[in-house]
C-alpha positions in Angstrom: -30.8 13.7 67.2 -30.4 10.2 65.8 -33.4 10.8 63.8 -31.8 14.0 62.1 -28.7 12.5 61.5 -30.6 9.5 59.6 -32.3 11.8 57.8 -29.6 13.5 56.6 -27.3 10.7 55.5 -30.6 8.9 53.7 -31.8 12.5 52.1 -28.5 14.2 51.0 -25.2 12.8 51.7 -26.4 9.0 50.0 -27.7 10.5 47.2 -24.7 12.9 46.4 -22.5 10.1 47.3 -24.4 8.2 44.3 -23.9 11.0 42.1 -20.6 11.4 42.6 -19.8 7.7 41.6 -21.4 7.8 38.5 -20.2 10.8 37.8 -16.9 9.2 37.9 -17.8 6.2 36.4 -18.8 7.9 33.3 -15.7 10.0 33.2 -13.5 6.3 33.4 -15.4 5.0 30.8 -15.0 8.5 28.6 -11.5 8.2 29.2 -11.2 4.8 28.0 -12.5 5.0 25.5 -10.8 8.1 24.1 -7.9 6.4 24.8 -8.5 3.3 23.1 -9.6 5.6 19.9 -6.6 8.0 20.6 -4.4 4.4 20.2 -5.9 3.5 16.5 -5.5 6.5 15.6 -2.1 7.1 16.4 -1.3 3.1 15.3 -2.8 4.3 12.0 -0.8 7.3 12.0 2.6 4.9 12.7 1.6 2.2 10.0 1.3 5.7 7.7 4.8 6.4 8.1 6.6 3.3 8.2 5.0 3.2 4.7 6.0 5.9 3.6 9.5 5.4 4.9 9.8 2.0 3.2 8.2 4.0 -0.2 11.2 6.6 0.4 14.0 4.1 0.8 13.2 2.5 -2.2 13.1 5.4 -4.6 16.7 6.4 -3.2 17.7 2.7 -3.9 16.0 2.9 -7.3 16.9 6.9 -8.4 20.2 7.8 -6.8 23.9 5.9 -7.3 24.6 2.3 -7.4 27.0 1.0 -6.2 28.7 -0.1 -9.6 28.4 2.8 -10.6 30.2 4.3 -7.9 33.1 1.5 -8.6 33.7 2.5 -11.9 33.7 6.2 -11.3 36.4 5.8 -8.3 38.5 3.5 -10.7 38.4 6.6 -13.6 38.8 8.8 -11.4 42.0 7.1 -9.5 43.4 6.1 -13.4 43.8 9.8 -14.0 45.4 10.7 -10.8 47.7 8.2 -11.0 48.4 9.7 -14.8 49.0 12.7 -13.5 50.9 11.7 -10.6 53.7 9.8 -13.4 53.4 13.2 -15.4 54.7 15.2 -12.2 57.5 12.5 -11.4 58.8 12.9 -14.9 58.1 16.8 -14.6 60.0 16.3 -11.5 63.3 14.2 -12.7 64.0 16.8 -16.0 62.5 14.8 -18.8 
C-alpha cells in the first residue's frame, strides 16, 4: 500500500505538480512583461498628449484675442454707450 502510494506521488502527482508551477511561472512572467510594455506604451501615449496640449495652448495664445486688444475694444465700446446714454438724458430733459 505504501509502495502504491509512493508510486503515485513520484509518477503522477510530482510531475503535474511541476507542470503546474511552470506553467504559472511563465504566465507571471507573460504578465510582466505585458505590463511593463503596456506602461511605455501608454507613458508614450501621455507624453503624446501633453504635447499636443502645450502645441494647442500656444496657438490660442498666438491666434485668438489679446488681451490689449480686448482693453481697447471694452474702452470703444463703453465711449459709445456712455454717448448714447448723455443723448437719452438730453432726449429725456426736452432739449
Amino acid at each position: 500500500m505504501f509502495n502504491e502510494l509512493f508510486n503515485w506521488l513520484a509518477m503522477i502527482e510530482l510531475p503535474v505538480f511541476a507542470a503546474l508551477f511552470r506553467m504559472i511561472a511563465k504566465q507571471r512572467r507573460e504578465m510582466e512583461e505585458y505590463l511593463l510594455e503596456s506602461q511605455n506604451h501608454t507613458d508614450g501615449r501621455v507624453d503624446l498628449c501633453k504635447e499636443a496640449l502645450a502645441d494647442f495652448k500656444l496657438h490660442v495664445a498666438r491666434n485668438y484675442v489679446s488681451t490689449n486688444y480686448l482693453k481697447d475694444v471694452e474702452n470703444r465700446l463703453t465711449n459709445h454707450l456712455l454717448r448714447i446714454e448723455k443723448k437719452l438724458d438730453d432726449v429725456g430733459r426736452g432739449k
